[in-house]
C-alpha positions as CSV (number, residue, x, y, z in Angstrom):
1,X,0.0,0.0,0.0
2,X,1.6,3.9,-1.3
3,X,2.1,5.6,1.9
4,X,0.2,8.5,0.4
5,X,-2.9,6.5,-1.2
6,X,-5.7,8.0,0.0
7,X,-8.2,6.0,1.4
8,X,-12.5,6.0,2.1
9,X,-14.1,5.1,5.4
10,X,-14.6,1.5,3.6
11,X,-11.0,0.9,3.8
12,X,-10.1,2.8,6.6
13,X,-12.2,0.1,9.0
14,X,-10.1,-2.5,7.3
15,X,-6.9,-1.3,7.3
16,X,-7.7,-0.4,11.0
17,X,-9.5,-3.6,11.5
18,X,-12.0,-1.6,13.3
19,X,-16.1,-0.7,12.7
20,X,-17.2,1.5,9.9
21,X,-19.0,3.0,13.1
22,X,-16.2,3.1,15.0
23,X,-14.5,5.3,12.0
24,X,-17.0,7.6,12.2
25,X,-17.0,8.4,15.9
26,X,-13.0,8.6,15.7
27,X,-13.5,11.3,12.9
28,X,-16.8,13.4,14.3
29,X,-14.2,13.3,17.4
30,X,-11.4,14.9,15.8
31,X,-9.0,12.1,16.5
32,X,-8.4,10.7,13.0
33,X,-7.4,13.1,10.5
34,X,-9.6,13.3,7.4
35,X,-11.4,15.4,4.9
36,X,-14.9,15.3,3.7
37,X,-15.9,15.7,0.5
38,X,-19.6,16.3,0.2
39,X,-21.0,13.3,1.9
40,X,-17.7,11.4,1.6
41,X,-14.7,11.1,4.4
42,X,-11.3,10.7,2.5
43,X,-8.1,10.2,4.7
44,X,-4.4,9.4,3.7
45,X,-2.9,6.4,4.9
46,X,0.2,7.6,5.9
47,X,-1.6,10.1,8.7
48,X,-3.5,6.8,9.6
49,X,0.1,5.4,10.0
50,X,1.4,8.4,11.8
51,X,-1.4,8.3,14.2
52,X,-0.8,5.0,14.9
53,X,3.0,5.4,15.5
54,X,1.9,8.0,17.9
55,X,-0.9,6.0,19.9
56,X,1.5,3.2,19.9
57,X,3.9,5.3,22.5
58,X,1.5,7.5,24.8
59,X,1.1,3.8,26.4
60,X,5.0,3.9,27.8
């Protein structure tokens, strides 16, 4: 997967492995990064990847 694909909610939730729902409430939460497009959420995979580099170390 590019680093700068840019992804929809769809594959968000399965490159997360999470809920479609679950995207949602991250997003209407401000705590994924993404841009909506009419109706349409779009995000880029390498801020899903940064986010997750982050999450992984508040932990320690």
């Amino acid at each position: 997967m590019d680093p700068d694909e840019i992804l929809n909610i769809k594959d968000v939730s399965n490159y997360l492995k999470i809920p479609i729902s679950t995207v949602y409430k991250l997003v209407q939460d401000g705590k994924v990064p993404a841009v909506k497009f009419g109706k349409h959420w779009r995000f880029l995979k390498k801020d899903l990847d940064h986010l997750f580099e982050q999450k992984k170390f508040e932990d320690f």
